[in-house]
C-alpha positions as CSV (number, residue, x, y, z in Angstrom):
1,X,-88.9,11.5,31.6
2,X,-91.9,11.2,33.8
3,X,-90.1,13.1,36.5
4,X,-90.4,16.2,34.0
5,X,-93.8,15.7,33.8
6,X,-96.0,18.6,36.2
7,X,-99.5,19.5,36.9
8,X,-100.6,22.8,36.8
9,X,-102.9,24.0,39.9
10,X,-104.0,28.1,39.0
11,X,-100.0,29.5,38.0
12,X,-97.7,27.3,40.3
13,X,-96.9,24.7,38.7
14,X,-96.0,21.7,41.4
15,X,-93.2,19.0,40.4
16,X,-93.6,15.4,41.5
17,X,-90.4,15.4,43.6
18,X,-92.4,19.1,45.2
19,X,-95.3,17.1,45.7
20,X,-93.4,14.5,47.9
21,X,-91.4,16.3,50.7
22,X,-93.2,16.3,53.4
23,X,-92.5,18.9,56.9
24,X,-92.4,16.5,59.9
25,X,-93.3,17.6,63.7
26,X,-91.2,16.3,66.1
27,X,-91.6,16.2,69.8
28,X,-88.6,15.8,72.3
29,X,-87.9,16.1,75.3
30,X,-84.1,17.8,76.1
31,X,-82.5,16.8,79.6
32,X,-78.8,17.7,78.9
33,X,-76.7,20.3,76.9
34,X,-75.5,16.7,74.6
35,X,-79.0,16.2,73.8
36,X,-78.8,19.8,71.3
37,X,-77.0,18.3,68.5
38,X,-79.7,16.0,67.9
39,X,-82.6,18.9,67.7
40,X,-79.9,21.0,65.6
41,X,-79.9,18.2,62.8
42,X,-84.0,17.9,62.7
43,X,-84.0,21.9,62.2
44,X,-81.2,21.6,60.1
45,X,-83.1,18.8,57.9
46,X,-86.6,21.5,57.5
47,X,-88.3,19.5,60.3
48,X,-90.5,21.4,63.2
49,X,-89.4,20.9,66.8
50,X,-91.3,21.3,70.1
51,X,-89.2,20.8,73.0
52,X,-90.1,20.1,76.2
53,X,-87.9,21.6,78.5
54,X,-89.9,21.7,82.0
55,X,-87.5,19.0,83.3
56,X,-84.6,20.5,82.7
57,X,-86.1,24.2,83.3
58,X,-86.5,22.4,87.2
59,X,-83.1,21.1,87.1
60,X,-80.4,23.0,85.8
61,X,-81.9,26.6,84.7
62,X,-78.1,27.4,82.8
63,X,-77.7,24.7,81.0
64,X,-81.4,25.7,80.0
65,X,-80.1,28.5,78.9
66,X,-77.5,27.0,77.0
67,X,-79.6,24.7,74.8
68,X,-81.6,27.6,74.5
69,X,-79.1,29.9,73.2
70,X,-77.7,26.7,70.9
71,X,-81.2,26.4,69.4
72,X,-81.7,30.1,68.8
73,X,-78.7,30.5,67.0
74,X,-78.8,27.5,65.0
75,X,-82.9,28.5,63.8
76,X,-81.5,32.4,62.7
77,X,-78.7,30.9,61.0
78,X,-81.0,28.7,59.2
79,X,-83.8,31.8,58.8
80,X,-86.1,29.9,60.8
81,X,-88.6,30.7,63.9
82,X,-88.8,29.8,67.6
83,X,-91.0,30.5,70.3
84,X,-91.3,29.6,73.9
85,X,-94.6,28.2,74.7
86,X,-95.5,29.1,78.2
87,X,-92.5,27.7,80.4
88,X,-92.7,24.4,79.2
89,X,-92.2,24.0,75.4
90,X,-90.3,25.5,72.8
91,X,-91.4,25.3,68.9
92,X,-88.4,25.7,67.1
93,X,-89.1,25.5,63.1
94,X,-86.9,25.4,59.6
95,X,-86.7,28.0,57.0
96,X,-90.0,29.0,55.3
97,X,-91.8,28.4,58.1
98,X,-93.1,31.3,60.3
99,X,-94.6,31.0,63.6
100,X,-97.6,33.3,63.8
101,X,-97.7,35.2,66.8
């Protein structure tokens, strides 16, 4: 079948389903602990995450620490990365993908 079918590029050898999957960045901004779920399932689905949390940093500083906590879990139970970026942002990323520090 022509799915079979692979190229060979030095000694990995690349399937056309491989070839296809594509990591996707997505930016969002988190107000309220019922917003988590919804970053959960794009880490949960190998997408990157940057989350702007300066609202809610201003706002409500435990349920921060919450969604925070959520997120963390959720990206080591996964074998992912996160990172807060200055105060603002949080990059939050999928298995097999380190954050260089």
């Amino acid at each position: 079948a022509a799915s079979d079918v692979y190229k060979r590029q030095g000694e990995i050898e690349i399937l056309p389903e491989e070839e296809e999957k594509k990591i996707r960045i997505f930016v969002r901004k988190i107000n309220e602990y019922s917003e988590v779920e919804e970053v959960l399932n794009l880490l949960r689905t190998n997408n990157i995450v940057v989350l702007s949390i300066r609202d809610l940093r201003k706002k409500d500083i435990s349920e921060l620490k919450r969604i925070v906590d959520r997120v963390k879990r959720t990206v080591d139970a996964i074998g992912g990365d996160i990172i807060g970026v200055e105060e603002d942002l949080i990059i939050a990323t999928p298995s097999g993908v380190k954050i260089e520090r």
